[in-house]
Structure formats: C-alpha cells, structure tokens
N, CA, C and O atoms as a MOPAC input file, in Angstrom:
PM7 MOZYME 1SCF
protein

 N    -40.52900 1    58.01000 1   -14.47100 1
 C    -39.16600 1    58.39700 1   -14.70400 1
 C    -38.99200 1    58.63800 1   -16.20200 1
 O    -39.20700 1    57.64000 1   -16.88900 1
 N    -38.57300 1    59.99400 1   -16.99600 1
 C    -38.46600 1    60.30800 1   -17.49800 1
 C    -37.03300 1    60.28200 1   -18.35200 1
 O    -36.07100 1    60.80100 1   -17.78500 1
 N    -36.85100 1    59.78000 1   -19.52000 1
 C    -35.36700 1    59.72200 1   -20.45900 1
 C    -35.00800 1    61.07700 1   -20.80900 1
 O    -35.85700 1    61.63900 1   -21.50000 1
 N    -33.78700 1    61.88300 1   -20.46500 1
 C    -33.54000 1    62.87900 1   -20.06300 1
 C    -33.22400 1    62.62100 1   -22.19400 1
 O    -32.60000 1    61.62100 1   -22.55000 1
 N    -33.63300 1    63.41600 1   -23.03500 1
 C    -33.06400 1    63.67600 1   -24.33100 1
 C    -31.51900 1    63.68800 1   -24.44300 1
 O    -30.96600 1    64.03200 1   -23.39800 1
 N    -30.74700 1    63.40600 1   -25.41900 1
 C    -29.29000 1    63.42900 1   -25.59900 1
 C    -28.68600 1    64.63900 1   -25.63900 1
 O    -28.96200 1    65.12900 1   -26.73400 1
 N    -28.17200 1    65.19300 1   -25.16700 1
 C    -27.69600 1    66.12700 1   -25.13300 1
 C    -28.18000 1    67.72600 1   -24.54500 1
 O    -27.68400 1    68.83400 1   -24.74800 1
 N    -29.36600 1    67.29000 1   -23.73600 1
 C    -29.65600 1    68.04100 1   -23.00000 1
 C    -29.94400 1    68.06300 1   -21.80900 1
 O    -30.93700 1    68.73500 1   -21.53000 1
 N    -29.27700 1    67.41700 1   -20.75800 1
 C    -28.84200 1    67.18100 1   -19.92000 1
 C    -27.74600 1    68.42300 1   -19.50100 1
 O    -27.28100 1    69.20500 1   -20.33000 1
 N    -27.38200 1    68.44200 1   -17.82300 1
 C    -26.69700 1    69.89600 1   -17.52600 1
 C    -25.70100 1    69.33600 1   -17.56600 1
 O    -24.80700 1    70.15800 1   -17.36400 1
 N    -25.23200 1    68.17400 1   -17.74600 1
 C    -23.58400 1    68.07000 1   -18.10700 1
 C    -23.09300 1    68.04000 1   -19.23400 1
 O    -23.77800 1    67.16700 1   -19.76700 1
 N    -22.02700 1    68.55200 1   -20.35200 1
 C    -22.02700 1    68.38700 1   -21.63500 1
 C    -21.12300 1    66.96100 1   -21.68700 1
 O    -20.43300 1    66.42000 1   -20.82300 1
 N    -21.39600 1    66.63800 1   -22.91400 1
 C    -21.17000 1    65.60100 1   -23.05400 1
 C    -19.47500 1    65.76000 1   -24.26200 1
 O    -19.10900 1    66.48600 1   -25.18600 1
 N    -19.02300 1    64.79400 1   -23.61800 1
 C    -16.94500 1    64.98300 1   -24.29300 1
 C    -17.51600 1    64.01900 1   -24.99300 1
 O    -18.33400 1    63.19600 1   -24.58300 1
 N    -16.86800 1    64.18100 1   -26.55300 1
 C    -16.21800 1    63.22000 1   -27.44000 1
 C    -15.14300 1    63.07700 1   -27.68100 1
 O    -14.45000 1    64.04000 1   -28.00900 1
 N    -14.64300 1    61.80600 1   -27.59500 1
 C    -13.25800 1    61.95000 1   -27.68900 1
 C    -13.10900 1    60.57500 1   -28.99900 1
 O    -13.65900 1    59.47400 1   -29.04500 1
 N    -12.30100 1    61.12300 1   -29.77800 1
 C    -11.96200 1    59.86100 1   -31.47300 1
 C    -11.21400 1    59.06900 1   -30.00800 1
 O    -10.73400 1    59.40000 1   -28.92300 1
 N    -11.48400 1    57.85400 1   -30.79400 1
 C    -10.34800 1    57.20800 1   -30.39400 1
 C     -9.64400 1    56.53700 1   -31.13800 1
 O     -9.98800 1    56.66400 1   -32.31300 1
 N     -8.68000 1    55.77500 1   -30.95900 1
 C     -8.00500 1    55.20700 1   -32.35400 1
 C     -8.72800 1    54.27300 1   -33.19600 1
 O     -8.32500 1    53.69100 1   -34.20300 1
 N     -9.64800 1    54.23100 1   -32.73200 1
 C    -10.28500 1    53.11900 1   -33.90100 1
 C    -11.22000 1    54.12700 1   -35.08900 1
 O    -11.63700 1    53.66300 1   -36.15000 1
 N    -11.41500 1    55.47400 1   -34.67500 1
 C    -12.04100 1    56.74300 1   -35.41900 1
 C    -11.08000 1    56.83800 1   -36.44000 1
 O    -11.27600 1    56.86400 1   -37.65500 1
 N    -10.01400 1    56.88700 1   -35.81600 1
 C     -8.56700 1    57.53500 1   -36.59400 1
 C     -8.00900 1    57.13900 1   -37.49100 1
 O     -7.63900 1    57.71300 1   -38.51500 1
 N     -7.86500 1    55.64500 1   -37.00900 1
 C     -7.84400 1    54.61300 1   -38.05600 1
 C     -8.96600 1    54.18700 1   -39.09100 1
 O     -8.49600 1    53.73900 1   -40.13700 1
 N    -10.01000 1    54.21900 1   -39.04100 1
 C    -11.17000 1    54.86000 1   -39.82600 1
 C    -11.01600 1    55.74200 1   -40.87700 1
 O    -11.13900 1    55.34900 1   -42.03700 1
 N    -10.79500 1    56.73400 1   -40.64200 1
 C    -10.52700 1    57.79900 1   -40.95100 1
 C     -9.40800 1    57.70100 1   -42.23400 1
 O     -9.65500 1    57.98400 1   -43.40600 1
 N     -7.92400 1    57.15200 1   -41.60800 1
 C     -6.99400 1    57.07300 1   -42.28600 1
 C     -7.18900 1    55.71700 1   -43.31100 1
 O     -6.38900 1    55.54700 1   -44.23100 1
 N     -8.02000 1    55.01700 1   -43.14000 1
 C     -7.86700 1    53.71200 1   -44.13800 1
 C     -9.29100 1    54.65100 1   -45.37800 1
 O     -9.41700 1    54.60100 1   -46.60100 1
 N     -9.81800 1    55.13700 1   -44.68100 1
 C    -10.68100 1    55.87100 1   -45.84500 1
 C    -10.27700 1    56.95400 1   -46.76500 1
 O    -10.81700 1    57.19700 1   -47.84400 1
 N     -8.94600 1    57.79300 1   -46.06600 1
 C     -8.36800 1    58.53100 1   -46.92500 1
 C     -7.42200 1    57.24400 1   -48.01100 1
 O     -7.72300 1    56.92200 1   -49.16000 1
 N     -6.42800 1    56.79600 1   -47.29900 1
 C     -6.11000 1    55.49700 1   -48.35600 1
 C     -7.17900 1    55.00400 1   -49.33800 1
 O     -6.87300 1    54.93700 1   -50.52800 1
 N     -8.11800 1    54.73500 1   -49.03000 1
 C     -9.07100 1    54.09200 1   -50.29400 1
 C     -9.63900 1    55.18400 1   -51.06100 1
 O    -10.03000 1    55.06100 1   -52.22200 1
 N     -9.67000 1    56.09600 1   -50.48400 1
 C    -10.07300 1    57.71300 1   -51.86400 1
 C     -9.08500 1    57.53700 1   -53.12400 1
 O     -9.23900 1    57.30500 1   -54.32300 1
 N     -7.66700 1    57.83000 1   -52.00200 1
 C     -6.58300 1    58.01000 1   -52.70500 1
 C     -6.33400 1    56.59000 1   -53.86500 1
 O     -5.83200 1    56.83500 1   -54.96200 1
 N     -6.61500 1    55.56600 1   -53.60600 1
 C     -6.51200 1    53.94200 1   -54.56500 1
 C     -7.36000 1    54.43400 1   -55.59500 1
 O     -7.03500 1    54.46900 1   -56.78200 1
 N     -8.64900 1    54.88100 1   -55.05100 1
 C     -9.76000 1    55.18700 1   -56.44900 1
 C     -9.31700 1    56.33500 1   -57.04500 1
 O     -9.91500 1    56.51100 1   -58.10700 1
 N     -8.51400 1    57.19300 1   -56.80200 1
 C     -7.96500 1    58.47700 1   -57.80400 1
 C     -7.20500 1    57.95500 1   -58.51300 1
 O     -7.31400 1    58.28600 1   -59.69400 1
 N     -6.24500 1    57.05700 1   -58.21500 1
 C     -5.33700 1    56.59500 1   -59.01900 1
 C     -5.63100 1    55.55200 1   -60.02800 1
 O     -5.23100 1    55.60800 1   -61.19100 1
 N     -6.27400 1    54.69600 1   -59.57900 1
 C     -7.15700 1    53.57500 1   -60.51400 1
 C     -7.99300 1    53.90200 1   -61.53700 1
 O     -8.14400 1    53.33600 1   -62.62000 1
 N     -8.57300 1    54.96400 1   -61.04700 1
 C     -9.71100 1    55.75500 1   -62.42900 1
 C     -8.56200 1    56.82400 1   -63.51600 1
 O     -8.68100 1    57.19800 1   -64.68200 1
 N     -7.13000 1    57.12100 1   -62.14100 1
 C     -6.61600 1    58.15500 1   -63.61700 1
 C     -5.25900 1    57.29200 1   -64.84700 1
 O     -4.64300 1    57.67700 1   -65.84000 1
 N     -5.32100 1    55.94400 1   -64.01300 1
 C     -4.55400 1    55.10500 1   -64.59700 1
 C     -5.52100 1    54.40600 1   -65.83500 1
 O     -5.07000 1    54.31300 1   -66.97700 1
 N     -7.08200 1    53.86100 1   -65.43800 1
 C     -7.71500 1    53.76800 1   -66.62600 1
 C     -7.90500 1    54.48200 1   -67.56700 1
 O     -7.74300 1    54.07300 1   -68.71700 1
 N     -8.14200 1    55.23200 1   -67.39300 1
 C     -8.24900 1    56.77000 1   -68.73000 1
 C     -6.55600 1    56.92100 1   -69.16500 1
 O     -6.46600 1    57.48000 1   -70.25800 1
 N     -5.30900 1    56.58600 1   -68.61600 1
 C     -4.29200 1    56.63800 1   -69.42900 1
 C     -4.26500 1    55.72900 1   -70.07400 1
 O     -3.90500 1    55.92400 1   -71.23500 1
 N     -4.61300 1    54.33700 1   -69.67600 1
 C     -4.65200 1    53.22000 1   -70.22100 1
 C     -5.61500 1    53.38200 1   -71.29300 1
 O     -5.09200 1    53.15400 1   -72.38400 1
 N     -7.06900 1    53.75500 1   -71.37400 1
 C     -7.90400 1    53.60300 1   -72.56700 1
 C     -6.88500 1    54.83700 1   -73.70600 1
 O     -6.62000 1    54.33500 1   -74.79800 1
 N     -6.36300 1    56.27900 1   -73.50200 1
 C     -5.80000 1    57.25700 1   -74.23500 1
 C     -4.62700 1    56.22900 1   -74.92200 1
 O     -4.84300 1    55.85600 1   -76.07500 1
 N     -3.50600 1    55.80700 1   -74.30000 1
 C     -2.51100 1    54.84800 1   -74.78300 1
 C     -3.51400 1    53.58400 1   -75.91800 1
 O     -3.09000 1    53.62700 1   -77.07300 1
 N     -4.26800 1    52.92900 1   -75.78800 1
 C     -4.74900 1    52.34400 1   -76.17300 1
 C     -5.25300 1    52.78800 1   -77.61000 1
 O     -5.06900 1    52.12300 1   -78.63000 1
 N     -5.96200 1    54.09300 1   -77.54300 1
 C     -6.35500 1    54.78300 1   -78.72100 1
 C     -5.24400 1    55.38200 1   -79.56800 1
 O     -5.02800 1    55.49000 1   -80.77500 1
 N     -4.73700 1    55.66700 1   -78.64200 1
 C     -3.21900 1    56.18000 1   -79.34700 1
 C     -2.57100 1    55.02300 1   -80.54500 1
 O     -2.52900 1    55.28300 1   -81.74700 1
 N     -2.14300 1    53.86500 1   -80.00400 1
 C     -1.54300 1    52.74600 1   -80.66000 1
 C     -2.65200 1    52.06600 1   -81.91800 1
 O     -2.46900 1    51.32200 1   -82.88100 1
 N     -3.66700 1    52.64800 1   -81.42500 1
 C     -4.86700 1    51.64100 1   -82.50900 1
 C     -4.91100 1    52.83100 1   -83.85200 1
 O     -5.14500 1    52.49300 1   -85.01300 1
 N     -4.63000 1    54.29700 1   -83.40700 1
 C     -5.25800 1    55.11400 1   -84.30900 1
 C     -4.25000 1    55.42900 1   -85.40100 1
 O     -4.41700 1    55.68500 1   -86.59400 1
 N     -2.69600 1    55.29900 1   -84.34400 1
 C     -1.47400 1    55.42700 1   -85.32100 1
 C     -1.43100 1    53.98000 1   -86.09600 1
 O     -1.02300 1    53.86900 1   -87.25200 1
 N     -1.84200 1    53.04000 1   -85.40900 1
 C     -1.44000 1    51.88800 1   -86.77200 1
 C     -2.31800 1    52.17800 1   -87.85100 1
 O     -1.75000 1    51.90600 1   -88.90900 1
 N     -3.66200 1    52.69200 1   -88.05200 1
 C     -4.43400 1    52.78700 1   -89.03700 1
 C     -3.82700 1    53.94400 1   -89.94800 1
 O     -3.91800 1    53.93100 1   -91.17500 1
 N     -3.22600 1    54.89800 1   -89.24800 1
 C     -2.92100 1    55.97100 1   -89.45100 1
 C     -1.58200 1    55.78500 1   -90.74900 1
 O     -1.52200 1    56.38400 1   -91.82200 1
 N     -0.55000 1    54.69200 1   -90.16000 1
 C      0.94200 1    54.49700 1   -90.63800 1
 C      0.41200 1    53.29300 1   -91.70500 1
 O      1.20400 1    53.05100 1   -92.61500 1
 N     -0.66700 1    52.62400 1   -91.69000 1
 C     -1.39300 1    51.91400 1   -92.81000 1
 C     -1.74200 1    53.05100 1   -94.07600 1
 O     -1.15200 1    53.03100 1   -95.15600 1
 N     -2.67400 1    53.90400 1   -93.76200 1
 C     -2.90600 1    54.68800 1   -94.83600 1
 C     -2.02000 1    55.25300 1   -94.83500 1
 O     -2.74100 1    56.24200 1   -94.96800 1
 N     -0.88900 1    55.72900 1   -94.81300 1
 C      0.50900 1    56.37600 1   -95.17300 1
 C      1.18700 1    55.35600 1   -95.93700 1
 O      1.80900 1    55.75000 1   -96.92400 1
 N      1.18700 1    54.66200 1   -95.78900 1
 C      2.10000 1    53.38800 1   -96.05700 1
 C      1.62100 1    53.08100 1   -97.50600 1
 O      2.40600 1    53.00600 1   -98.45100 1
 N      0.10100 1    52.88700 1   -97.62600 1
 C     -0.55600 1    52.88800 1   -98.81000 1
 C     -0.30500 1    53.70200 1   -99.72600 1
 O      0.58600 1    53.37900 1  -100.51200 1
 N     -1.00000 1    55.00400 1   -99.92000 1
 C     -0.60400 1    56.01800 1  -100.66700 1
 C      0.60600 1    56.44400 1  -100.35000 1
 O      1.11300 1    56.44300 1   -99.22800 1
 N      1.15000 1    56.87600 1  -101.52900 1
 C      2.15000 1    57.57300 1  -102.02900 1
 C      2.11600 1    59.10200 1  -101.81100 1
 O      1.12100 1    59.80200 1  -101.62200 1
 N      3.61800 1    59.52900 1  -101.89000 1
 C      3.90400 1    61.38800 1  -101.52900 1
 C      5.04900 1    60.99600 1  -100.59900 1
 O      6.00200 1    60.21700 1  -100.58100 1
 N      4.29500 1    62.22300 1   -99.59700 1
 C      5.42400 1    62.93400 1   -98.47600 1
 C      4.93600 1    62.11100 1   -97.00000 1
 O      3.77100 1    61.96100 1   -96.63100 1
 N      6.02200 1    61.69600 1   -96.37600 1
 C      5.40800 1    60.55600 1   -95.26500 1
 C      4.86400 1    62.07300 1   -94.44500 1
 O      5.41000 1    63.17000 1   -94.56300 1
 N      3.66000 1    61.75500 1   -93.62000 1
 C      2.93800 1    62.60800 1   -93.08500 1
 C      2.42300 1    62.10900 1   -91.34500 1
 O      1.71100 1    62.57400 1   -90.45400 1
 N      3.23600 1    60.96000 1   -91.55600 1
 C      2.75500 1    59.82200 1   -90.57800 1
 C      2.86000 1    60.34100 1   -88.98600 1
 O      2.04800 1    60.57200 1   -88.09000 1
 N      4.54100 1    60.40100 1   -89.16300 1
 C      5.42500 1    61.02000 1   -88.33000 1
 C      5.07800 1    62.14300 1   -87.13400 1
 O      5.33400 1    62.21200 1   -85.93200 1
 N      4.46600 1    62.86300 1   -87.95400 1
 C      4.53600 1    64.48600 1   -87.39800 1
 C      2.97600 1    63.72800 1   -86.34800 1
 O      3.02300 1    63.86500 1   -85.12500 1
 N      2.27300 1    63.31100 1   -86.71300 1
 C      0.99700 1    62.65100 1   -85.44600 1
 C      1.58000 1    61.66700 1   -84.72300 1
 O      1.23800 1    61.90000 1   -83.56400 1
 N      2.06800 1    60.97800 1   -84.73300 1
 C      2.82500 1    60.30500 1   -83.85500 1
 C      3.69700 1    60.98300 1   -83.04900 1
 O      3.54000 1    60.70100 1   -81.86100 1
 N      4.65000 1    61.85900 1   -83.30000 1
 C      5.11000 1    62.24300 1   -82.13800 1
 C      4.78700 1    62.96400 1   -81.69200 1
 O      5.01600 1    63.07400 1   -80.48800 1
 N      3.88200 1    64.12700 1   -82.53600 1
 C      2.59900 1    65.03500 1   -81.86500 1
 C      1.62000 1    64.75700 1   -80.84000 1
 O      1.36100 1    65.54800 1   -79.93400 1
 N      1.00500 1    63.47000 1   -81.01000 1
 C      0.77600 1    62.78500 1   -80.24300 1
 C      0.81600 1    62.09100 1   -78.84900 1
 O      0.09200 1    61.95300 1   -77.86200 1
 N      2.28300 1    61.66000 1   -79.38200 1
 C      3.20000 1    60.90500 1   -78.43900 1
 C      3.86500 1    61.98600 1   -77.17700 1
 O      4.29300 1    61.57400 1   -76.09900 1
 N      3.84300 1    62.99500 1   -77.47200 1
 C      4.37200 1    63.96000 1   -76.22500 1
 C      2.70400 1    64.02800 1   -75.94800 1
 O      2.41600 1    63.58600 1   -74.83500 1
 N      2.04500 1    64.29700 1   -76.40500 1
 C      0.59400 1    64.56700 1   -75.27100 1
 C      0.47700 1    62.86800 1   -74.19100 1
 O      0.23100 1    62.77000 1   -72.98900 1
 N      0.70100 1    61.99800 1   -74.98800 1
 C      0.53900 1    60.35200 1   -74.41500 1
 C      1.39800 1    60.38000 1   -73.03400 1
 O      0.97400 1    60.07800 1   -71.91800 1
 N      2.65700 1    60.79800 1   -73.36500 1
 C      3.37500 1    61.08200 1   -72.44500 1
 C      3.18700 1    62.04500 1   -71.39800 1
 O      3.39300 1    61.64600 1   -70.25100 1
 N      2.82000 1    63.28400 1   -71.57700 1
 C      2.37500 1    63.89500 1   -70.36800 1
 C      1.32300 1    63.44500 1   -69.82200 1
 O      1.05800 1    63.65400 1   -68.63800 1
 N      0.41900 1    62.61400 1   -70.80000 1
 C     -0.61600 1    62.17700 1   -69.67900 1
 C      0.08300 1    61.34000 1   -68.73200 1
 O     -0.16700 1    61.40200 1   -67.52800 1
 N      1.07000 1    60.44800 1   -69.29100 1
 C      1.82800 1    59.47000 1   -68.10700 1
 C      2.29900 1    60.06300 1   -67.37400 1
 O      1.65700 1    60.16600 1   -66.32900 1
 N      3.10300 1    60.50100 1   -67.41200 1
 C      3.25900 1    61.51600 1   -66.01200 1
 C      2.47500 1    62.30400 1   -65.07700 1
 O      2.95900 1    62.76600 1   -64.04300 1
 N      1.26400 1    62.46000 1   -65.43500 1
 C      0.13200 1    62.87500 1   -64.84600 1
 C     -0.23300 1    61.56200 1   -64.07800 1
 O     -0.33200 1    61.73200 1   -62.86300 1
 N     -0.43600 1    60.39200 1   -64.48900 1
 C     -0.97100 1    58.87900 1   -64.58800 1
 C      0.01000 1    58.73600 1   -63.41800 1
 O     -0.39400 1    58.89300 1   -62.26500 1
 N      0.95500 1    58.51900 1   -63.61600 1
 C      1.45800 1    57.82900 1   -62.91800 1
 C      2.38000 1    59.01400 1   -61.68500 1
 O      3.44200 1    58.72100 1   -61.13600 1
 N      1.74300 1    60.12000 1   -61.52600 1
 C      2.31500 1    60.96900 1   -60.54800 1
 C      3.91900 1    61.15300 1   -60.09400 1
 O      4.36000 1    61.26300 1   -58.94900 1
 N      4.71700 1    61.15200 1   -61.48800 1
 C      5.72000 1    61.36800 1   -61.31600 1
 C      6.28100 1    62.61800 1   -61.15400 1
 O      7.50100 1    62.65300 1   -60.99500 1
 N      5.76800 1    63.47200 1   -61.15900 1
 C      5.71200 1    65.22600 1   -60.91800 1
 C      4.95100 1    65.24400 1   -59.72900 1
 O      3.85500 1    64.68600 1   -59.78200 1
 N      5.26800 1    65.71800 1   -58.76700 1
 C      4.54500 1    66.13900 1   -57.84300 1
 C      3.53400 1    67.04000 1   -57.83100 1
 O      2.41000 1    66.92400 1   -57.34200 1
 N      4.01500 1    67.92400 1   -58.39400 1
 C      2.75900 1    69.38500 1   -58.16100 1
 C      1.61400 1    68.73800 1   -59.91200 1
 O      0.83500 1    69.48400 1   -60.50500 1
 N      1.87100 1    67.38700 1   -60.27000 1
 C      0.60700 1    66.70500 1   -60.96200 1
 C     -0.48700 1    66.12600 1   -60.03000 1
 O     -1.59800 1    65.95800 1   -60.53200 1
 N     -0.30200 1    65.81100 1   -58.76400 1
 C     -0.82700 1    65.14700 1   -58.35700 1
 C     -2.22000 1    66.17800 1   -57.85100 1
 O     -2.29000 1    67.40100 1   -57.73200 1
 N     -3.35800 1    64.97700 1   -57.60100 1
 C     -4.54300 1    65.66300 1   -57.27200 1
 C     -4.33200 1    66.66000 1   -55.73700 1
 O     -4.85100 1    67.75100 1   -55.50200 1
 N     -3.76300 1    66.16900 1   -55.19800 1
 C     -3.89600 1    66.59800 1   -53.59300 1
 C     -2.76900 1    67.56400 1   -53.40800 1
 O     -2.81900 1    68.38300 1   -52.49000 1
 N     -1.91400 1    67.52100 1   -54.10400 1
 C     -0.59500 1    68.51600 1   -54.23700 1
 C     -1.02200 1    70.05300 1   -53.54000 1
 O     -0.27000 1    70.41300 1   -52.63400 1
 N     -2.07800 1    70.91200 1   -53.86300 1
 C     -1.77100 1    72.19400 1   -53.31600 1
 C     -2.28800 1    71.73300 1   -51.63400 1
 O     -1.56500 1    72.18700 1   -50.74600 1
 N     -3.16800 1    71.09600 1   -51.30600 1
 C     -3.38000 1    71.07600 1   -50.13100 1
 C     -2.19800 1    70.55400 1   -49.02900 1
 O     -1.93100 1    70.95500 1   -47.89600 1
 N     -1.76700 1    69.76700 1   -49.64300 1
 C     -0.55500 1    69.17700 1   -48.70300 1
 C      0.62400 1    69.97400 1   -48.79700 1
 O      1.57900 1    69.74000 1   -48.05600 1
 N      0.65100 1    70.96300 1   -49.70400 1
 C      1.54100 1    72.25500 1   -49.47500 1
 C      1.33600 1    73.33700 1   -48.78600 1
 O      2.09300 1    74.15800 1   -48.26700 1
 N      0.19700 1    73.22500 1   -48.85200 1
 C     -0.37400 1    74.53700 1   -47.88600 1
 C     -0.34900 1    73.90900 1   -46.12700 1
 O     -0.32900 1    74.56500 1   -45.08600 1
 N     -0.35800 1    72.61300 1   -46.30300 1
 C     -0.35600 1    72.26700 1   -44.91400 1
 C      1.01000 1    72.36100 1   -44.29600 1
 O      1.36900 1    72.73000 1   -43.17800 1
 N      1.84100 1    71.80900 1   -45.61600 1
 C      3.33900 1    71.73600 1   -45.25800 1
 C      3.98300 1    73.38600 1   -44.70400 1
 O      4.70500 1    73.73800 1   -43.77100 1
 N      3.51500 1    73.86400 1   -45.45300 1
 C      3.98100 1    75.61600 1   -45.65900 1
 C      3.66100 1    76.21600 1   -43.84500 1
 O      4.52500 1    76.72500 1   -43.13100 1
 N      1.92200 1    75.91700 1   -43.36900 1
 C      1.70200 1    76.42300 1   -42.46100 1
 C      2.45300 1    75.05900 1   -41.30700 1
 O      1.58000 1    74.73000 1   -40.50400 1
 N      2.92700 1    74.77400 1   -41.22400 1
 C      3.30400 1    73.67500 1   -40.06400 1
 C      4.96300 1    74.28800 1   -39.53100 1
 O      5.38200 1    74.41700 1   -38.38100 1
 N      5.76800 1    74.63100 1   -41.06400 1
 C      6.92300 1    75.34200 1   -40.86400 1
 C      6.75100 1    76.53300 1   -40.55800 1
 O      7.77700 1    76.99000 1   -40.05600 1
 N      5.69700 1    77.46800 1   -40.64200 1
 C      5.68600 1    78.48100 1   -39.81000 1
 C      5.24400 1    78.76000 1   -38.29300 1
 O      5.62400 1    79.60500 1   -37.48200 1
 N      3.93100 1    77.33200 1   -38.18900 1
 C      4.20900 1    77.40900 1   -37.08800 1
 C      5.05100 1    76.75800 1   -35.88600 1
 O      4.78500 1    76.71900 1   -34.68500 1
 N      6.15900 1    76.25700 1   -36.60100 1
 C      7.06700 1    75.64700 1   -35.67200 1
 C      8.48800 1    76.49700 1   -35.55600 1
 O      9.58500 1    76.07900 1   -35.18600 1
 N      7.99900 1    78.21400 1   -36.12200 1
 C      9.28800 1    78.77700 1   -36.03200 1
 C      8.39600 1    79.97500 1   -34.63800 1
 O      9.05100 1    80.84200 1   -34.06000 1

C-alpha cells in the first residue's frame, strides 16, 4: 500500500484560515506596526537628544565670545526641523505615517465598490 503524495490525489484539497490564521495574522501586523513606531520614536529621541546637547555647546560658545548673538537663528532653525521630525515620530499627521498610501488606496477602492 502505497502513500498517495500531498496533493496529488484526484480530490483537491480546500484550505480554509481559520480564526486562529487570522488572528495570527492580525497580532503580526500589530507587532510590525509596534516595531515601526519604536525604531521611529528612537531616532526622534537620539535627533532631540543631539539637538539639546549641540545647542547647549553651541549657546556656551556664543555666550563666551563677544559680537552679534548668532545663537538663535540654529536653534530655531533647528528647532522647526526637531519638530517636524515629531510629528513624523509621533504620527500626528496622517498622510506621515508609514502605511498611509496603502490604507487609502484600500479606503478609496472599498467606497467604490460599495456604490
């Protein structure tokens, strides 16, 4: 008696997910999504970090020498780039976020096909 190979047999064979696939599935998109955010929150966190260390050295040697304060204009030059990274960081803009065009394009085709 012979083991008929998988899938070649004359009946085809159904797969069907079942919820434990699905749920699989969905706790693994959740944990992608934790590690996008965790890695783009560290890199705001190390940028903020450099930011505050480079302007104090920065408002030190200003502070020292004498003239025209020059301090200023990098700091808030700066400080708007620091800031858009936070908003990037912390996905307060929507169309910042990593997944943004796909979940529009899904959104977009779902309303058309429900007209």
């Amino acid at each position: 008696m012979t083991n008929p190979i998988r899938g070649q047999s004359s009946e085809p064979i159904e797969l069907h997910p079942g919820s434990g696939a699905r749920e699989a599935a969905r706790v693994a998109e959740i944990e992608r999504w934790a590690w996008r955010r965790v890695r783009a929150l560290r890199i705001f966190y190390s940028h903020l970090t450099i930011y505050v260390a480079i302007n104090f050295v920065l408002f030190m040697i200003n502070s020292t020498i004498g003239g025209p304060s020059w301090y200023y204009a990098v700091l808030v030059g700066w400080g708007l780039v620091v800031g858009l990274h936070a908003i990037h960081a912390y996905e307060l803009l929507p169309w910042t976020t990593h997944d943004w065009e796909r979940r529009k394009v899904r959104e977009l085709i779902d309303s058309r096909l429900r007209r």
